[in-house]
N, C-alpha and C positions, 0 to 999 in steps of 0.2 A: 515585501517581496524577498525571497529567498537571493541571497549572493549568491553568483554561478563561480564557483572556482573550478575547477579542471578535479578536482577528488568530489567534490557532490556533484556534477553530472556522470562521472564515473559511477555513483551510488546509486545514483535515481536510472541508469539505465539497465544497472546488476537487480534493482528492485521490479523493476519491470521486465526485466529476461524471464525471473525467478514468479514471478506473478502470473506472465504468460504460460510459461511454460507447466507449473502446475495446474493452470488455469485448464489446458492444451490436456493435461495427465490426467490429473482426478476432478477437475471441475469447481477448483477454487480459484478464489485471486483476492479481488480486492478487498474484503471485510479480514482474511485472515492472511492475506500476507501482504499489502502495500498499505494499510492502517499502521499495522504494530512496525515493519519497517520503517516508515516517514517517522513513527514518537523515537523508535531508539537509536537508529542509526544518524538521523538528520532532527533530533529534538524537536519533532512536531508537534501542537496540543494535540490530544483527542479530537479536536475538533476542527482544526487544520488538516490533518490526515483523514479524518472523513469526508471533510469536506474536495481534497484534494483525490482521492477516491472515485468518489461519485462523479468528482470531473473529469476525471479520466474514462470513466462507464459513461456519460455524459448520455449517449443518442442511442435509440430513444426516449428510454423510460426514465432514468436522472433527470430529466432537465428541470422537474418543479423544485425536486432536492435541490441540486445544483443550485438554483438561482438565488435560495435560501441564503447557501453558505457565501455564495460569492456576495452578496449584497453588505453580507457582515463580516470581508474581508479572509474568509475562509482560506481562498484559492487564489492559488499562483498557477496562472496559468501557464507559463513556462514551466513548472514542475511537471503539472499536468501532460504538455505536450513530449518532453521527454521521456517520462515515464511511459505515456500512452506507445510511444517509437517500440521500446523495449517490449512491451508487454505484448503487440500484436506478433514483434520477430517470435518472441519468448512461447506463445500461442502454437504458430506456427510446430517451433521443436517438439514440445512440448505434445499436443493430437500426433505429430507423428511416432515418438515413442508410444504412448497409449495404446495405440490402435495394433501396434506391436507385441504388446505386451499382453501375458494372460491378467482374467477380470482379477484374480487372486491376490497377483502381486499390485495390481494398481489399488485393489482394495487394501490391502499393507502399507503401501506407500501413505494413502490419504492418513490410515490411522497413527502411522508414527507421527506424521506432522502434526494432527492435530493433539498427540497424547502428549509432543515436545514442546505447542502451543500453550497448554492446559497449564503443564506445570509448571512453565516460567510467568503464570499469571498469577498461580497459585502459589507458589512456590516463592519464586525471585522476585517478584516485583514489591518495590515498597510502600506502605498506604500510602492515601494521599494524606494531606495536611491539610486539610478544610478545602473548602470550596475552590474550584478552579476559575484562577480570574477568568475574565469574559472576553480578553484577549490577551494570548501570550506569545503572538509574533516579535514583538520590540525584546522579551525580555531573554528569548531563549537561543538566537541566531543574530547572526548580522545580517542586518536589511537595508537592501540596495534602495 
């Protein structure tokens, strides 16, 4: 489990504002912006962060995923529910700009993100080093 310090609930509620609300804009969230958020700002595995993802999308259609990741220690539920706070306000802002907005620029908005997505995967990010252990809770955060 994730330590809750007063700066990572500060993070996880900016990731879920930012999730919601693009969510709310162009019709993203979790696969491209609370995955790659939870690995670099709060060192999640790949597989933490998906798993904590899916927990948050949880009802309806997650929940066979979900039960996957939790069973194998994926998910923190208190991330989850945190984030999930953030992401519905974030939602909220987020359809109301949109709906505001012409299709033009919201279609602009999606593609800078995802062309600033692309190339910090392509670009910046460093291989990996062989195989990803099969858990990397203990080695990457302090766990409460």
């Amino acid at each position: 489990m994730l330590k809750m310090s007063i700066t990572t609930i500060v993070i996880l509620i900016i990731i879920g504002l930012a999730a919601g609300m693009l969510s709310g804009l162009v019709g993203v969230g979790g696969g491209l912006i609370i995955v790659p958020s939870l690995i670099y700002f709060l060192a999640f595995s790949q597989k933490e962060a998906q798993g904590t993802s899916l927990g948050i999308l949880l009802l309806p259609v997650g929940i066979l995923a979900v039960m996957q990741y939790y069973q194998k220690g994926y998910i923190d539920i208190k991330v989850v529910l945190i984030v999930s706070a953030g992401f519905l306000i974030g939602g909220w802002f987020g359809s109301k700009m949109a709906v505001s907005l012409p299709v033009t620029t919201i279609k602009k908005i999606f593609a800078v993100f995802m062309l600033i997505t692309a190339f910090k995967m392509l670009v910046l990010d460093k291989p990996s080093q062989g195989k990803e252990p099969e858990k990397q809770m203990d080695t990457k955060r302090e766990i409460k």
